[in-house]
MDAnalysis code that builds the backbone (N, CA, C; Angstrom):
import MDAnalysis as mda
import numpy as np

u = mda.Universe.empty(219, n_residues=73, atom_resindex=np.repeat(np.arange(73), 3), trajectory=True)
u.add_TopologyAttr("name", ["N", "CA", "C"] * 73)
u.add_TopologyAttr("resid", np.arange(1, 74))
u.add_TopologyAttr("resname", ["UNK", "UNK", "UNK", "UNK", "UNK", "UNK", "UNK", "UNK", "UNK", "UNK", "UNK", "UNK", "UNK", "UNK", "UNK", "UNK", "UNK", "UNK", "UNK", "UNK", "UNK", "UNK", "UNK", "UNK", "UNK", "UNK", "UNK", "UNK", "UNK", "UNK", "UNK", "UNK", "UNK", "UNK", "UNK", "UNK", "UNK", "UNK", "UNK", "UNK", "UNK", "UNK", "UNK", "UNK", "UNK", "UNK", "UNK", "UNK", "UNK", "UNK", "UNK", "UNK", "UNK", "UNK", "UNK", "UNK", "UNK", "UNK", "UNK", "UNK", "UNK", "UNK", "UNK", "UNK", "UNK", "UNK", "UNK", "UNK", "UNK", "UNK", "UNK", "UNK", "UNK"])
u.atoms.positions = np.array([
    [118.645, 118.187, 103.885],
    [118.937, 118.716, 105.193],
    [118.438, 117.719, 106.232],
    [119.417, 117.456, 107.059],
    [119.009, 116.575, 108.305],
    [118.923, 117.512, 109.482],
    [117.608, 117.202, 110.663],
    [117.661, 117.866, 111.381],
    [117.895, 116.840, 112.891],
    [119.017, 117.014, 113.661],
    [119.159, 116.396, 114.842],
    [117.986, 115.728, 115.718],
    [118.529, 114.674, 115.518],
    [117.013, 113.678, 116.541],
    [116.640, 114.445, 118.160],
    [118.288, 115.049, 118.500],
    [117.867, 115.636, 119.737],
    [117.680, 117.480, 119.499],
    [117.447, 117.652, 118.077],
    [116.823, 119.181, 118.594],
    [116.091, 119.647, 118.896],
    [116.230, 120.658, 119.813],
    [114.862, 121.374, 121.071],
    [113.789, 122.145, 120.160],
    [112.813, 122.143, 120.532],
    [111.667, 122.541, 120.200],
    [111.979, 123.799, 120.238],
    [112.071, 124.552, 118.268],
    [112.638, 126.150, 118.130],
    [111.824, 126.580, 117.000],
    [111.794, 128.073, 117.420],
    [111.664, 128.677, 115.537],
    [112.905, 128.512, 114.660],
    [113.451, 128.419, 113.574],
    [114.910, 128.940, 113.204],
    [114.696, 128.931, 111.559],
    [115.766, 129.315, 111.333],
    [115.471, 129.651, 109.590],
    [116.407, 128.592, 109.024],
    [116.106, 129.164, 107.786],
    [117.414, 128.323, 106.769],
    [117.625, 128.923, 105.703],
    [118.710, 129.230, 105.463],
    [119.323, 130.544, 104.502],
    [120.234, 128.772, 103.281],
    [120.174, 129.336, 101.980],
    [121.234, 128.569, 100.992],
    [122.535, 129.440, 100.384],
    [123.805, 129.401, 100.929],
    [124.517, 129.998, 100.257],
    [124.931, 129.566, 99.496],
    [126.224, 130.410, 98.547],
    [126.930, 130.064, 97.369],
    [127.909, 131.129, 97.311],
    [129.085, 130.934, 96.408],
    [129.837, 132.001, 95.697],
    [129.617, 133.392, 95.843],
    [128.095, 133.105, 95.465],
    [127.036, 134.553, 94.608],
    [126.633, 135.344, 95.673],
    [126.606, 134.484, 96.661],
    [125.550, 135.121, 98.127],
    [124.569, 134.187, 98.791],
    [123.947, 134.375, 98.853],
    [122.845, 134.184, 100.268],
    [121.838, 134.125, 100.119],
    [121.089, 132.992, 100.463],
    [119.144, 133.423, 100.001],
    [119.038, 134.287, 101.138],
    [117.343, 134.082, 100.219],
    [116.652, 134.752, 101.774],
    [116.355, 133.636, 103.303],
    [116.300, 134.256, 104.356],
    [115.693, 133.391, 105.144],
    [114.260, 132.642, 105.680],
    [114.025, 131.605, 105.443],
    [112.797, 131.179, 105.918],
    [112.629, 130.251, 106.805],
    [111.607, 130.857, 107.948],
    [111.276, 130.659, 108.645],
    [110.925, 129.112, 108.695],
    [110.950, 128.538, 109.469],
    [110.454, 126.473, 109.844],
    [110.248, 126.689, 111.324],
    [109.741, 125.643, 112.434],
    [109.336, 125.090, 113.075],
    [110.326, 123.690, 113.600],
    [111.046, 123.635, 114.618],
    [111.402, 122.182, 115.284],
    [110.501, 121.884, 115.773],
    [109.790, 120.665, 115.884],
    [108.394, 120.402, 116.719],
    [108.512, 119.446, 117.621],
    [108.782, 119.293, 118.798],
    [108.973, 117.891, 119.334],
    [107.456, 117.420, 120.195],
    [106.891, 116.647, 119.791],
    [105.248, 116.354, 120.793],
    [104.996, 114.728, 121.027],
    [104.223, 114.342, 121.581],
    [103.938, 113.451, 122.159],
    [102.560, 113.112, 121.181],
    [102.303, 111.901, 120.979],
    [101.249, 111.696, 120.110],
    [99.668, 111.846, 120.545],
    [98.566, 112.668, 120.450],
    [97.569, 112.540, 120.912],
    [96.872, 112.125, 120.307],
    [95.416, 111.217, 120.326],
    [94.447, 111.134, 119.588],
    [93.147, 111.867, 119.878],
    [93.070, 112.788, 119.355],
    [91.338, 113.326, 119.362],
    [90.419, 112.343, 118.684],
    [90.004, 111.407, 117.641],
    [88.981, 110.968, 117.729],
    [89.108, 109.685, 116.978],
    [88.898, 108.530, 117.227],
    [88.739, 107.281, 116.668],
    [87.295, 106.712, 116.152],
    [87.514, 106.148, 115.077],
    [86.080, 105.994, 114.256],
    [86.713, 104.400, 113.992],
    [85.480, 102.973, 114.250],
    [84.641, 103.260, 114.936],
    [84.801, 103.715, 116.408],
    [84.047, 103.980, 117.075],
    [84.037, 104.279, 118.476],
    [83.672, 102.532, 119.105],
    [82.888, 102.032, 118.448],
    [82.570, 101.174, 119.370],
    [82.595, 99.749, 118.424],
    [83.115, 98.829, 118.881],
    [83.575, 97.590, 118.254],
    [82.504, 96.564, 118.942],
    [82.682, 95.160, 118.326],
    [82.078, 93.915, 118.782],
    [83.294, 92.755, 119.285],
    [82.540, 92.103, 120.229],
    [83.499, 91.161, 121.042],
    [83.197, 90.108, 119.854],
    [84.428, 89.299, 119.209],
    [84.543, 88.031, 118.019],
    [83.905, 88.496, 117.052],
    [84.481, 89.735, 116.469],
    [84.625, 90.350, 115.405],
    [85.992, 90.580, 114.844],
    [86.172, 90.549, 113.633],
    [87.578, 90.479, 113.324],
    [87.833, 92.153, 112.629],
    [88.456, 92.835, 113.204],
    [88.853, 94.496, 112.673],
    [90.085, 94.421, 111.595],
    [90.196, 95.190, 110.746],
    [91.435, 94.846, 110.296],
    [91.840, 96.685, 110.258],
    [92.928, 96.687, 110.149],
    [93.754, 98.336, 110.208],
    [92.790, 99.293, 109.462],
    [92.269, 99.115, 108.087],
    [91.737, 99.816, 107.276],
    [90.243, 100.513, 107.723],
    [90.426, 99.383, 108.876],
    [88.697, 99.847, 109.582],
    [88.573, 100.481, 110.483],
    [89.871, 101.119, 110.789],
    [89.989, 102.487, 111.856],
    [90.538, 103.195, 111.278],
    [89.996, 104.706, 111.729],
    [90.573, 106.001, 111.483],
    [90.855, 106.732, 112.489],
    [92.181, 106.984, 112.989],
    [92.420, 107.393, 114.202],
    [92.806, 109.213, 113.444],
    [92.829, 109.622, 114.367],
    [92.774, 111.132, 114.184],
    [93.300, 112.070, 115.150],
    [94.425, 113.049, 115.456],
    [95.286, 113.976, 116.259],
    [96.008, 114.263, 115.911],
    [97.014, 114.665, 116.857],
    [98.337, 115.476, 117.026],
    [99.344, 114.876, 116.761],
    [100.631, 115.221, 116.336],
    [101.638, 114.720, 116.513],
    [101.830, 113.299, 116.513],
    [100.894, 112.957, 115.495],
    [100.572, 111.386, 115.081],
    [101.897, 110.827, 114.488],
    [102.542, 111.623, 113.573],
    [103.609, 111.120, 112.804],
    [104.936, 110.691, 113.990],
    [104.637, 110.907, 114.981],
    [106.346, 110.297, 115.622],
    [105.513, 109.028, 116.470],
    [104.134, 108.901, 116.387],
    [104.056, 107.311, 117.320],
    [104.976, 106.477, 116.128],
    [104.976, 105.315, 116.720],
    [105.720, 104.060, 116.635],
    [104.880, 102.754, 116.377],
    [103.695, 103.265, 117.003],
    [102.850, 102.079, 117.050],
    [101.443, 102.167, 117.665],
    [100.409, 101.318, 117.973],
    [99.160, 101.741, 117.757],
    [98.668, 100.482, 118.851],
    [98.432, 100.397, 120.215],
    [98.118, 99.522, 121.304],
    [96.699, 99.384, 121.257],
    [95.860, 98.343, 121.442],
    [94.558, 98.145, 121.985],
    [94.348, 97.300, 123.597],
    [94.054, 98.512, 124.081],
    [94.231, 97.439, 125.649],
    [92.592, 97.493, 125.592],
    [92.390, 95.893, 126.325],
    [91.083, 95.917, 126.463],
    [91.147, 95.694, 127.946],
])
């Protein structure tokens, strides 16, 4: 099942038919959000230190639709 890149943020179900009939319906979630981070580990880094990806753990919301991961200093 594909669900539309532009569908609105809904409850809705999904039933499987056939020949025979009809499932039952169950309930899902469309979720559309913006990515937040509640908490990054470390918190605090060194200037000419070299970090590599594995050495942060970022942590929130709606993490799965960022794209990408900025460090502005």
């Amino acid at each position: 099942m594909a669900v539309d890149g532009n569908a609105a943020t809904a409850h809705r179900t999904v039933t499987v038919g056939t020949r025979k009939g009809q499932s039952n319906a169950f309930p899902f979630t469309i979720r559309r959000g913006d990515p937040r981070i509640t908490a990054i580990s470390p918190s605090t880094v060194w200037p000419g230190r070299m970090y590599f990806p594995q050495d942060f753990k970022i942590t929130g919301e709606d993490l799965i639709t960022a794209t990408g991961v900025e460090l502005t200093l």
